[in-house]
TIBA-718462 format. One record per residue: x, y, z of N, C-alpha, C in turn; residue number from 1; residue in three letters. Coordinates in nm, 4 decimals. Layout:
// residues N
- X|Y|Z|X|Y|Z|X|Y|Z|NUM|ALA
...
This chain:
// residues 211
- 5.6123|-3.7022|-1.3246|5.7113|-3.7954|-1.3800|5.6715|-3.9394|-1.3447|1|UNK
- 5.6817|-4.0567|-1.4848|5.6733|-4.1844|-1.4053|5.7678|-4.2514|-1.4891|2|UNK
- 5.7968|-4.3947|-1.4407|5.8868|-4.4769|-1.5347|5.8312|-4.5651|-1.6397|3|UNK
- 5.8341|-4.5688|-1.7322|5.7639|-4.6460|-1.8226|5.8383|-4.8056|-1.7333|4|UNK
- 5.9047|-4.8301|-1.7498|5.9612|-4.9587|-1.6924|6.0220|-4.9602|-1.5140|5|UNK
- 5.9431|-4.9728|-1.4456|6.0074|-4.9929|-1.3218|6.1646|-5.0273|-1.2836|6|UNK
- 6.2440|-4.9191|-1.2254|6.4094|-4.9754|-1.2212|6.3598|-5.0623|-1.1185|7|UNK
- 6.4686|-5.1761|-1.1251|6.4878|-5.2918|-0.9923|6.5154|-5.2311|-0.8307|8|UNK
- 6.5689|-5.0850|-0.8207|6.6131|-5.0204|-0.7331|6.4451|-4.9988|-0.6012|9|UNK
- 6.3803|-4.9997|-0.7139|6.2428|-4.9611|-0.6359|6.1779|-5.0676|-0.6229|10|UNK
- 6.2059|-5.1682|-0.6778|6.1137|-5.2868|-0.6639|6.1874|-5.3452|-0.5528|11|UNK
- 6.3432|-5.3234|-0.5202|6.4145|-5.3649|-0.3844|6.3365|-5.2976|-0.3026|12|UNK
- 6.3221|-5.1290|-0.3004|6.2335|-5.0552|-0.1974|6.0989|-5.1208|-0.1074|13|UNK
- 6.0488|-5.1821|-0.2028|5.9091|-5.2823|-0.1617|5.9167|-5.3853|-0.1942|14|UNK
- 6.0032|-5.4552|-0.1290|6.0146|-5.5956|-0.1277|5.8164|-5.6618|-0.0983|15|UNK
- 5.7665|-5.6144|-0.0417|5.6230|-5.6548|-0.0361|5.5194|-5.6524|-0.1112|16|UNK
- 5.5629|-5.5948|-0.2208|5.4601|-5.4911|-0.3283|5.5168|-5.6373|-0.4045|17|UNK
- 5.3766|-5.6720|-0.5127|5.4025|-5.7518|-0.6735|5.4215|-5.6315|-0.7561|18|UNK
- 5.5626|-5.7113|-0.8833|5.5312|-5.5943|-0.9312|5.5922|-5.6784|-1.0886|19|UNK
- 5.6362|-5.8032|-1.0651|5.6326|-5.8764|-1.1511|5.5841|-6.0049|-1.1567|20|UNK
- 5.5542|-6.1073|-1.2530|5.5570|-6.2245|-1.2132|5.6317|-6.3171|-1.3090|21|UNK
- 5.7800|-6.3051|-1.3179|5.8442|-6.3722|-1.3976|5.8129|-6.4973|-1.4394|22|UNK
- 5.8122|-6.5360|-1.6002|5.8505|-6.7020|-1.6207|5.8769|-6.7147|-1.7338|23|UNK
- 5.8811|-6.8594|-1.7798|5.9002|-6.8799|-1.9379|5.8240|-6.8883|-2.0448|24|UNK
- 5.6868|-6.8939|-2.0178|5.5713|-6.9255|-2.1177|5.5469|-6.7972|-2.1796|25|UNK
- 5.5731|-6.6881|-2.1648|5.5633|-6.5841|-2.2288|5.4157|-6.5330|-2.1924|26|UNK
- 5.3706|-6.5224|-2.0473|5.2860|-6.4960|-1.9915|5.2821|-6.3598|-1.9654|27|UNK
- 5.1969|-6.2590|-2.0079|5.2023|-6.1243|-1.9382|5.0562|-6.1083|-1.8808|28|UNK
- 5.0266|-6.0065|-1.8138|4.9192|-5.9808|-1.7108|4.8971|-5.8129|-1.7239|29|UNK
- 4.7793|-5.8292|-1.7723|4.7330|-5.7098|-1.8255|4.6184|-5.6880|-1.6864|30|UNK
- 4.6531|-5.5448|-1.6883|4.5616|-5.4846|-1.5684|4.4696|-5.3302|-1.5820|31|UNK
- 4.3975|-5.2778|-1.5398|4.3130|-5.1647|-1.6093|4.2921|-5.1061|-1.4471|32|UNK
- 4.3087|-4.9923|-1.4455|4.2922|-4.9350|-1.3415|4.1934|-4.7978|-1.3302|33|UNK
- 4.1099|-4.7825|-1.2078|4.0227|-4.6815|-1.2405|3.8815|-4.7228|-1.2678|34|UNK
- 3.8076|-4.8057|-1.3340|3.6757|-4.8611|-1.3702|3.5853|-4.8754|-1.2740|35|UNK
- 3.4968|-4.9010|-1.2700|3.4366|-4.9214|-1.3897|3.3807|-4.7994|-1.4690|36|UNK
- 3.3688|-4.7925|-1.5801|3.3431|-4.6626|-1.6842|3.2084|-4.7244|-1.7598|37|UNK
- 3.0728|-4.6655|-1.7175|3.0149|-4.7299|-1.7952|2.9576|-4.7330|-1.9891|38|UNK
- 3.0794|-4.6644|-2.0180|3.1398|-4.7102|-2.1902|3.2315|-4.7455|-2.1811|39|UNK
- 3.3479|-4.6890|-2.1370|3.4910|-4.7590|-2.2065|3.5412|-4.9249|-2.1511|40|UNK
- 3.4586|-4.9407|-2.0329|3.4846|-5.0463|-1.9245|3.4725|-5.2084|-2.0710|41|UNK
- 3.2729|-5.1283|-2.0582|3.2088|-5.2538|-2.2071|3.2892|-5.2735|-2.3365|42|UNK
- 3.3306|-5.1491|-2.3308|3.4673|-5.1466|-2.4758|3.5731|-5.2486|-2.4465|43|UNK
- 3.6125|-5.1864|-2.3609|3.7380|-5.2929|-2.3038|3.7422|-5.4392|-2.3934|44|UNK
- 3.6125|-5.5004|-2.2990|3.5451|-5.6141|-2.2400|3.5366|-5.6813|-2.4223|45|UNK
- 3.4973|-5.5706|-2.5248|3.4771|-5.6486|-2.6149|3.6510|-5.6555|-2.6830|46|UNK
- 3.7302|-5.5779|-2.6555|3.8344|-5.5779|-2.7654|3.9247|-5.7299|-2.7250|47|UNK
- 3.9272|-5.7128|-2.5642|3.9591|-5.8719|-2.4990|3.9071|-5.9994|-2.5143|48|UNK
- 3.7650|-6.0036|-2.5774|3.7246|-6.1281|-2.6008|3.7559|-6.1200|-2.7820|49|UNK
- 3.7522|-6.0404|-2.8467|3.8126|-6.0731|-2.9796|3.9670|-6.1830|-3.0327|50|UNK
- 4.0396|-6.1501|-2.8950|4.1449|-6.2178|-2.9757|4.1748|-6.3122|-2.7773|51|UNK
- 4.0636|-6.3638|-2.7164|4.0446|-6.4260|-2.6035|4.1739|-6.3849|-2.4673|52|UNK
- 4.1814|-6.2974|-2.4744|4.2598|-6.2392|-2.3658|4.1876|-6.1819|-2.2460|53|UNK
- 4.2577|-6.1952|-2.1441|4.1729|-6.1660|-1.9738|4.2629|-6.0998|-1.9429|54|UNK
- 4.2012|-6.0437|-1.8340|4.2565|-5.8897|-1.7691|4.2417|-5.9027|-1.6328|55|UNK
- 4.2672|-5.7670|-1.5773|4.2503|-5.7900|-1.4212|4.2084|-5.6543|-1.3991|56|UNK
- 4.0561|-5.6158|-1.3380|4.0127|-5.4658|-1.3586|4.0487|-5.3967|-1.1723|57|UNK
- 4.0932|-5.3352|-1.1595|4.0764|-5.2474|-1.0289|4.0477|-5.1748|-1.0220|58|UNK
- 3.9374|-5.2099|-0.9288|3.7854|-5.1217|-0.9522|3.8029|-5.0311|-0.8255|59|UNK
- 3.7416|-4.9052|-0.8549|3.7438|-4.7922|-0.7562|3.5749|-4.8448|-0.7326|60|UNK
- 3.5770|-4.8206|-0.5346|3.4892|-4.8397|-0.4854|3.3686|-4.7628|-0.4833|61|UNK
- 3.3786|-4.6374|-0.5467|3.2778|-4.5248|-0.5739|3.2499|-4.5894|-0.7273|62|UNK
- 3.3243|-4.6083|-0.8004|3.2544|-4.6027|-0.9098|3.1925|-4.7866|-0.9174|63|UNK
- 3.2356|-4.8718|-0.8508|3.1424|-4.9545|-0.8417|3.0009|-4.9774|-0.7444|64|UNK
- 3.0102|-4.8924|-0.6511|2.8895|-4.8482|-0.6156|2.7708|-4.7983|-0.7219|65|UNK
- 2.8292|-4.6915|-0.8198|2.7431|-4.6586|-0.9118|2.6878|-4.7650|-1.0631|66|UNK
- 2.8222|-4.8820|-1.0862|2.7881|-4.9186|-1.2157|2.8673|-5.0812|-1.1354|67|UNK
- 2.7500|-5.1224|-1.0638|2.7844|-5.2525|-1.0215|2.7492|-5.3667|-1.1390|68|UNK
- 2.6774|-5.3412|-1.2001|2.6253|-5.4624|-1.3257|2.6948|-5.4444|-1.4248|69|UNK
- 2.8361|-5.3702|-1.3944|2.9601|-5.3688|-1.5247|3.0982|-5.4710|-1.4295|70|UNK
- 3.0590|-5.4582|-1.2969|3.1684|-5.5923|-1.2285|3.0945|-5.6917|-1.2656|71|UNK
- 2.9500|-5.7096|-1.2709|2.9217|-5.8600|-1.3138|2.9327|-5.8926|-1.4116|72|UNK
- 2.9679|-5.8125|-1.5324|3.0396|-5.8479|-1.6465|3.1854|-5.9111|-1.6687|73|UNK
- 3.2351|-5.8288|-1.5913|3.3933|-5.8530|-1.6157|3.4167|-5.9372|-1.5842|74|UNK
- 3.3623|-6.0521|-1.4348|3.3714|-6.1558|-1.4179|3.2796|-6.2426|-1.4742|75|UNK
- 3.1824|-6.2266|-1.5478|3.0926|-6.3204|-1.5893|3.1365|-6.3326|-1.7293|76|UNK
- 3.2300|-6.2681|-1.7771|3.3183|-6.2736|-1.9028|3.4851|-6.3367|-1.8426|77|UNK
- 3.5210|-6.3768|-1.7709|3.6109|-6.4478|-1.7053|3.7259|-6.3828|-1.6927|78|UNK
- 3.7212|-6.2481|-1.6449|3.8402|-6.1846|-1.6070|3.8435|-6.1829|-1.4500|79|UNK
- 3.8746|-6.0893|-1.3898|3.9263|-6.0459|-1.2585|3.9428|-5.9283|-1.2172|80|UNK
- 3.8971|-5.8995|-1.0922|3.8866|-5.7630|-1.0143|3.9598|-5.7226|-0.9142|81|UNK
- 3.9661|-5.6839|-0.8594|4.1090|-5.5834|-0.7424|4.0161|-5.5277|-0.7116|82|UNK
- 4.0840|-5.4518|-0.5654|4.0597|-5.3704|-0.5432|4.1400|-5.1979|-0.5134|83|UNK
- 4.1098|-5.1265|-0.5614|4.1978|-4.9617|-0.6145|4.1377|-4.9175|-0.4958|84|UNK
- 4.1138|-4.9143|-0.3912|4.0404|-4.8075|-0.3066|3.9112|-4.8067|-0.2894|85|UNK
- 3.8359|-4.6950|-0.2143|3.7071|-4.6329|-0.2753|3.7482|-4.5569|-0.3114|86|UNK
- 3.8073|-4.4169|-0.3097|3.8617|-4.2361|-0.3272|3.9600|-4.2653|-0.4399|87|UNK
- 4.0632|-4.3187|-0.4703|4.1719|-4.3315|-0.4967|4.2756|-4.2315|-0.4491|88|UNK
- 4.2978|-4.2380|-0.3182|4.3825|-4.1709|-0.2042|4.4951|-4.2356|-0.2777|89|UNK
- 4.5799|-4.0576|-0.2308|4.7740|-4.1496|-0.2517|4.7653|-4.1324|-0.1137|90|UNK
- 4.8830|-4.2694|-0.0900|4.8894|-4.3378|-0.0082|5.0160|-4.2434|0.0713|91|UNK
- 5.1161|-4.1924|0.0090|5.1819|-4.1503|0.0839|5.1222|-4.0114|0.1104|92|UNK
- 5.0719|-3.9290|0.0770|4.9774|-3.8061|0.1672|4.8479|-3.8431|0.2322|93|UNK
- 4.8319|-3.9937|0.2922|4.7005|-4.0205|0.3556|4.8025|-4.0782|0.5044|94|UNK
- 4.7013|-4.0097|0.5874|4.7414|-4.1049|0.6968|4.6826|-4.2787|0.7324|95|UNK
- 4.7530|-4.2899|0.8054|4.7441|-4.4708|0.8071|4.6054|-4.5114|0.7825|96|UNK
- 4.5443|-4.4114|0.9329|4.4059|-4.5139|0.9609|4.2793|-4.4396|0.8607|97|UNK
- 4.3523|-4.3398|0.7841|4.2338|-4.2751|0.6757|4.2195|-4.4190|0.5921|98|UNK
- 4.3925|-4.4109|0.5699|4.3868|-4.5056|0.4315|4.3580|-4.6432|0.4331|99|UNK
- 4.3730|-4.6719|0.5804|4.2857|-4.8459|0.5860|4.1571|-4.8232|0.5868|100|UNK
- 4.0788|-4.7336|0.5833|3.9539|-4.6883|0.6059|3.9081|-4.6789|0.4727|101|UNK
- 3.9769|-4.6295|0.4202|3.8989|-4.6537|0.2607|3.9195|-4.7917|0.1843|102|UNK
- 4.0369|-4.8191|0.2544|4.0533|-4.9775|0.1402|3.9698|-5.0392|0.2161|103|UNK
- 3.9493|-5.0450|0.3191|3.8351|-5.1298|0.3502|3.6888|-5.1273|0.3283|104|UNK
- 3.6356|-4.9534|0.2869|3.5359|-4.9519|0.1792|3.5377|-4.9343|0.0488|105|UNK
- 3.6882|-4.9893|0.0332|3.6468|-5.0548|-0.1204|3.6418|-5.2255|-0.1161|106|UNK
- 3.6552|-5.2460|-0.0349|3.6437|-5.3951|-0.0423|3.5369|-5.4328|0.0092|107|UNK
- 3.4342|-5.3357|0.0994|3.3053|-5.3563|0.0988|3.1896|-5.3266|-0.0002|108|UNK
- 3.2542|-5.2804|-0.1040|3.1603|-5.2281|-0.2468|3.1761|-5.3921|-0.3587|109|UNK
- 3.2798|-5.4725|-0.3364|3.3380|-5.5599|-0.3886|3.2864|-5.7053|-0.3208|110|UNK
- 3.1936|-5.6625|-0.1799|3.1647|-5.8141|-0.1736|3.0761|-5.9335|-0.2413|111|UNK
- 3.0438|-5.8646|-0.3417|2.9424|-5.9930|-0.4112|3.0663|-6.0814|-0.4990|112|UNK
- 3.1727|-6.0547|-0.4597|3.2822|-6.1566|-0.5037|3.4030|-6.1605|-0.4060|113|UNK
- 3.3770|-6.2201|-0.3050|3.5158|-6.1944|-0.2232|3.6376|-6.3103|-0.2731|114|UNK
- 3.5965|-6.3935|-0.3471|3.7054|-6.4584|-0.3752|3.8303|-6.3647|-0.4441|115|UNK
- 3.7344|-6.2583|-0.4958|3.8510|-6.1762|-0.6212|3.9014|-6.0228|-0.5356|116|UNK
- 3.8832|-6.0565|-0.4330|3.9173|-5.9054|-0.3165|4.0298|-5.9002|-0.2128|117|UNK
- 4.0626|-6.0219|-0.2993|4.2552|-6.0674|-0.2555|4.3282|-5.9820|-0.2665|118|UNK
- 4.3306|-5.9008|-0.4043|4.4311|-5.8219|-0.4964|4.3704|-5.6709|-0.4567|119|UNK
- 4.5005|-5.6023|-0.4285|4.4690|-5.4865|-0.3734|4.5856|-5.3738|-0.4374|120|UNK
- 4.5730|-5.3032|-0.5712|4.6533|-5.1712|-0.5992|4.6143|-5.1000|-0.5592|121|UNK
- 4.7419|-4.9496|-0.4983|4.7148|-4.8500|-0.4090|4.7228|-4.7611|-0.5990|122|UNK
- 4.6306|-4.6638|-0.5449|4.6411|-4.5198|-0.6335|4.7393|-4.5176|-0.6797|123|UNK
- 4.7813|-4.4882|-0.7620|4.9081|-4.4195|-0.8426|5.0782|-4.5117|-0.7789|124|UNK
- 5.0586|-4.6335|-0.6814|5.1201|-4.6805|-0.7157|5.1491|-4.6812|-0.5737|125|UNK
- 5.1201|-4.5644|-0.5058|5.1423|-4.5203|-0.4266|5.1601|-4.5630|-0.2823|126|UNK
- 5.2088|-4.6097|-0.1562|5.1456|-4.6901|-0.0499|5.3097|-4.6665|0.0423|127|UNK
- 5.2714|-4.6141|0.2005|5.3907|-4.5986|0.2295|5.4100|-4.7611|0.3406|128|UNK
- 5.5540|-4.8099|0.3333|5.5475|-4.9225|0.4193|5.4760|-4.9350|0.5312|129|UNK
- 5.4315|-4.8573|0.6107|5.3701|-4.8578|0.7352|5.2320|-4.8853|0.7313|130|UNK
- 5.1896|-4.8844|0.5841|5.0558|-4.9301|0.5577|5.0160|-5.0728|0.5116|131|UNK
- 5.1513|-5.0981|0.4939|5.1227|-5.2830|0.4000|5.0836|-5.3290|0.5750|132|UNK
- 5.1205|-5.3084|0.6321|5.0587|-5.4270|0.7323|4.9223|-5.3812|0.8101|133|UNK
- 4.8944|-5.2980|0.8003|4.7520|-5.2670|0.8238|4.6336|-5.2852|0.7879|134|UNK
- 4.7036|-5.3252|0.6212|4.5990|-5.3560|0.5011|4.6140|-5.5714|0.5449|135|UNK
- 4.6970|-5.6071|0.5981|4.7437|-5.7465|0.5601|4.6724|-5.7862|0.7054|136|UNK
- 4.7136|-5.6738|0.8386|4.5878|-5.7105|0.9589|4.4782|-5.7197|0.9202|137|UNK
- 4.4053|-5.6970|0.8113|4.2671|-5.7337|0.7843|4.2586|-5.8343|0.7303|138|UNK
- 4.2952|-5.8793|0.5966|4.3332|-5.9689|0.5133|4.4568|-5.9905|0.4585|139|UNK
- 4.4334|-6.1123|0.5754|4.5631|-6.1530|0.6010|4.6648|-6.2124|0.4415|140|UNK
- 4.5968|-6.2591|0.3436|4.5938|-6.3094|0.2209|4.6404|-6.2298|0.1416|141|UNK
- 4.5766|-6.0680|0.1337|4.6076|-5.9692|0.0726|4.7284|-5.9980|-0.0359|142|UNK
- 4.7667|-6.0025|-0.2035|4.8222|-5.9306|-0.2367|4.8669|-5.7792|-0.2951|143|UNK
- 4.9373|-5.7059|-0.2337|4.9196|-5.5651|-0.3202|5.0116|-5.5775|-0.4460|144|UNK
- 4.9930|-5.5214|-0.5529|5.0046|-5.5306|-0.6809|5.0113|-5.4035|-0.7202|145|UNK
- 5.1488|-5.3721|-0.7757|5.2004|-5.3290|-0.8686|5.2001|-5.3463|-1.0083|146|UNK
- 5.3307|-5.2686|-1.0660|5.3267|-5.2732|-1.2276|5.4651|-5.3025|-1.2166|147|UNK
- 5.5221|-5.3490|-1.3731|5.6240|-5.3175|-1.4542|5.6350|-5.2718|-1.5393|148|UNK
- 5.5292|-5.2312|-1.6107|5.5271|-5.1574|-1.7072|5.4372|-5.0457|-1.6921|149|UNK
- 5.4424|-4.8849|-1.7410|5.3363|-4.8306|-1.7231|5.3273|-4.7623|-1.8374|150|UNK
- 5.3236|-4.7847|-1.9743|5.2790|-4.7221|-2.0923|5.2509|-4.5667|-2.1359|151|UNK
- 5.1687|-4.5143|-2.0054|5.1229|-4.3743|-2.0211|5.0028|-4.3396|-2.0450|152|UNK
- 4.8977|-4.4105|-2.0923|4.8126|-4.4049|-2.1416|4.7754|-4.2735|-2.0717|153|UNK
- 4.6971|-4.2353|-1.9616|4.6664|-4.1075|-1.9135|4.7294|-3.9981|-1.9125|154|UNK
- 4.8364|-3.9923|-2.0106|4.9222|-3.9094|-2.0449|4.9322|-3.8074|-2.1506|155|UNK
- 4.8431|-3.7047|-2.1163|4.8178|-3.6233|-2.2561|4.8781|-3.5226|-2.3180|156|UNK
- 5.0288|-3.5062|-2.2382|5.1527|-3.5107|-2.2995|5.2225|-3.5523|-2.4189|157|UNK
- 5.1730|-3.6867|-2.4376|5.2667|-3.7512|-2.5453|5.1426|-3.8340|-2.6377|158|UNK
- 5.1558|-3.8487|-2.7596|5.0878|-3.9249|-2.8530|5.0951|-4.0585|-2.8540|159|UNK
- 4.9568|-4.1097|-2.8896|4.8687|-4.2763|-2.8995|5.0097|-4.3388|-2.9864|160|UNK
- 5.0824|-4.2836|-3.0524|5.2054|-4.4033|-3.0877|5.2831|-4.4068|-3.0027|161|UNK
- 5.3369|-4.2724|-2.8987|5.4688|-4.3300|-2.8114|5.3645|-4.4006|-2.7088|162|UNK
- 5.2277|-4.3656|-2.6776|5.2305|-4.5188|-2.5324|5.2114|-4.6281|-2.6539|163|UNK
- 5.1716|-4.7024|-2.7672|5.1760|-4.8140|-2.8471|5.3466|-4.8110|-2.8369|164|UNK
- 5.3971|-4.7158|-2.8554|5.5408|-4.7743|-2.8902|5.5873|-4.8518|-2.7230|165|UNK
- 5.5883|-4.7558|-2.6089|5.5953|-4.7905|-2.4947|5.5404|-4.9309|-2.4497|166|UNK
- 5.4060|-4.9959|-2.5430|5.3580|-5.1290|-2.4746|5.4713|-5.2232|-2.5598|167|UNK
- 5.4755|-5.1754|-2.6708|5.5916|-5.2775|-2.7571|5.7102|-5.2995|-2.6831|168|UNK
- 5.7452|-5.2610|-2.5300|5.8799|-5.3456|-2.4810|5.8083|-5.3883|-2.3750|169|UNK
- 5.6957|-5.4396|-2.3857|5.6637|-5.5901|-2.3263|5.7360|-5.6479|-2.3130|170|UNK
- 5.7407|-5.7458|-2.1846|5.8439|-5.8678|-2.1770|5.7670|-5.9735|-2.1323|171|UNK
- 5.8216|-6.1112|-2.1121|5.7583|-6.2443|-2.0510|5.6579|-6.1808|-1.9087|172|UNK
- 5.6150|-6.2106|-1.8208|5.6212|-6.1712|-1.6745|5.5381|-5.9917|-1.6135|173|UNK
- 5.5550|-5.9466|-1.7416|5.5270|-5.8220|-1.7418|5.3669|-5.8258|-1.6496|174|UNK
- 5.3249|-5.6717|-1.5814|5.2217|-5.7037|-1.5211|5.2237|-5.5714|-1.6012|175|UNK
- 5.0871|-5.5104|-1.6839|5.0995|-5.4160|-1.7762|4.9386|-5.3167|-1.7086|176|UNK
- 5.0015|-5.1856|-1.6909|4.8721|-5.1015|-1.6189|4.8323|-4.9769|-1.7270|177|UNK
- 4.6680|-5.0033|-1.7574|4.6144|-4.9611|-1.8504|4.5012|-4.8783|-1.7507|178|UNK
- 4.4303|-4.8143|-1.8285|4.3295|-4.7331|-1.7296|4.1852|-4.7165|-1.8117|179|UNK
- 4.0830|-4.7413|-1.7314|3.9684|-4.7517|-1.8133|3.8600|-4.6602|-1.7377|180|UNK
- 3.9787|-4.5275|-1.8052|3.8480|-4.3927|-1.7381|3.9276|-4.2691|-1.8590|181|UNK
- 3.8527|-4.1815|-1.8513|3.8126|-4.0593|-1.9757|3.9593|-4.0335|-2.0077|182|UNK
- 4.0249|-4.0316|-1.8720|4.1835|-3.9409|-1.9391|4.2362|-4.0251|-2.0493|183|UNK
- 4.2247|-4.1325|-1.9945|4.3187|-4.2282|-2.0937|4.2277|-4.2670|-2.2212|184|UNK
- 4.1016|-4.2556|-2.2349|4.0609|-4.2725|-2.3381|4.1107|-4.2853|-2.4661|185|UNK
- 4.0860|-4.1726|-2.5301|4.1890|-4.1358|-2.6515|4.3321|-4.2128|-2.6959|186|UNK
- 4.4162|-4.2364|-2.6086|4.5006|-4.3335|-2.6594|4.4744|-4.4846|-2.6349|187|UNK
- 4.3793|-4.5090|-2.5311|4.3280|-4.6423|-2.5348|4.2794|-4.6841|-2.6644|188|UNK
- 4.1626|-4.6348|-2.7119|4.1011|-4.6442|-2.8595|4.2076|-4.7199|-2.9681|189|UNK
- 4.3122|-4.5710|-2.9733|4.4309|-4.6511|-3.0469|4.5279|-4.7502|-3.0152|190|UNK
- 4.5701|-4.7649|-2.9068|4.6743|-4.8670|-2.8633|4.6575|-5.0234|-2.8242|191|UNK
- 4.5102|-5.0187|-2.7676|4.4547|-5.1788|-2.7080|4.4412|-5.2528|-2.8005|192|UNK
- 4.3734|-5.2344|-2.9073|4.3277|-5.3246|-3.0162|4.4951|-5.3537|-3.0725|193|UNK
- 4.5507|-5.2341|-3.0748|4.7138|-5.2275|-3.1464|4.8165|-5.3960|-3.0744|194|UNK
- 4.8039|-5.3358|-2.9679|4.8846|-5.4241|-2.8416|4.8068|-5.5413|-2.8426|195|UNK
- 4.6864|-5.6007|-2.8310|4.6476|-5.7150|-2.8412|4.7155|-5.8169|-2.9618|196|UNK
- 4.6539|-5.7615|-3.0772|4.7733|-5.8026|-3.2188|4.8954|-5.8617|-3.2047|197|UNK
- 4.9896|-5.6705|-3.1679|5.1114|-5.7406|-3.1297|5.1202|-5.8563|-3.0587|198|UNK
- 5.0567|-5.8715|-2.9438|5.0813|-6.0047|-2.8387|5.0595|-6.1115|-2.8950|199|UNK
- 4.9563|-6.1241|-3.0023|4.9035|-6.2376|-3.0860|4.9891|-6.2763|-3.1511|200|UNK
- 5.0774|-6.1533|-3.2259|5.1683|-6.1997|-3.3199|5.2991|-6.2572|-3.2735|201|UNK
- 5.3154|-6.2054|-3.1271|5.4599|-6.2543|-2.9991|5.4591|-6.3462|-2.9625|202|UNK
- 5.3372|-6.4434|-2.9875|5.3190|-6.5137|-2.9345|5.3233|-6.5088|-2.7446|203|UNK
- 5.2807|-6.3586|-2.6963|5.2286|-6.3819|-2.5630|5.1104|-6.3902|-2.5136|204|UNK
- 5.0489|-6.4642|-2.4175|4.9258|-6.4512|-2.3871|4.9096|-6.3586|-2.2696|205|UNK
- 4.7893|-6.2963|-2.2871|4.7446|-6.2345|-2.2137|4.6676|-6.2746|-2.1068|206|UNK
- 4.6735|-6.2684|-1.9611|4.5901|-6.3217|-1.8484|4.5561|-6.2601|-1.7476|207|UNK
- 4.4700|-6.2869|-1.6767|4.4394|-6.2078|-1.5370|4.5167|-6.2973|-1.4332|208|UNK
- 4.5554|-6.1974|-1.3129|4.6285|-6.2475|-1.1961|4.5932|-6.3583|-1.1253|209|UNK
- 4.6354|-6.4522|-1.1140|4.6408|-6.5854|-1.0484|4.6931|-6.6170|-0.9016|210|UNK
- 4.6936|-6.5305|-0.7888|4.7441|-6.5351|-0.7029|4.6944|-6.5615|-0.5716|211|UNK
């Protein structure tokens, strides 16, 4: 089970977690989780520069070990990287010092850019309080980052129109989590190019995290 729209009830729960970034310009923040993929990642990369929209990729530390000259894309095309882990451990069945142990080798797979190794999403969303400050004793800067929206895409349950229908209640502020690995494929294909449009036509822009 997940929420397509985050209730406020849980975003009280983690007062520490981002999970929006409200305002008026009609700013949303598109994010991809899981990558790098070395096809769907380059796909991505081109459907975002078609209609000039940036993203924010969180990159698993295993798979940028293997396809490091697809992070020098994403930033050499002017988006932004996170860091997802190395494993993508849930956070609430890992113990503490496993799970600072891996975020910290994913942020050692990530150093040929430490400016962009600020931003830190846990797996599936996942992260129990006793860990935000373990992750923040290292880097001290750290934001962890959440969603407000979660579409479905890896959801092979339901059809490429209900997650398109699901991105259509976009809002201003929205931080929107997409995934750029095999499960989600198939409705990615159909929905990204879909949802870019729409935003074009909403007049929202699309951006990577600024924080």
């Amino acid at each position: 089970m997940y929420f397509v729209r985050i209730p406020n009830i849980i975003k009280k729960l983690f007062p520490r977690l981002i999970w929006d970034l409200p305002n008026e310009e009609l700013k949303v923040y598109l994010t991809f989780d899981d990558g790098p993929h070395p096809e769907i990642t380059p796909w991505i990369l081109k459907q975002l520069k078609k209609t000039d929209a940036k993203a924010t990729f969180f990159c698993l530390g295993e798979h940028v070990e293997k396809y490091p000259e697809i992070v020098r894309q994403i930033l050499s095309e002017g988006h932004r990287i996170g860091n997802h882990g190395y494993k993508h451990l849930n956070g609430w069945k890992t113990n503490d010092d496993d799970y600072l142990q891996d975020y910290l080798k994913g942020q050692e797979m990530l150093r040929f850019s430490q400016n962009d190794t600020l931003l830190f999403r846990p797996a599936y969303g996942k992260i129990k309080k006793s860990q935000i400050p373990n992750l923040k004793s290292q880097i001290p800067n750290a934001q962890i980052i959440n969603w407000s929206l979660m579409p479905g895409d890896f959801d092979a349950m339901i059809s490429s129109e209900k997650v398109y229908s699901n991105l259509q209640r976009v809002q201003a502020g929205d931080i929107v989590v997409l995934h750029d690995n095999e499960k989600a494929w198939k409705h990615l294909q159909y929905c990204l190019p879909k949802f870019l449009e729409f935003c074009k036509e909403k007049n929202f822009s699309l951006n990577k995290l600024n924080l």
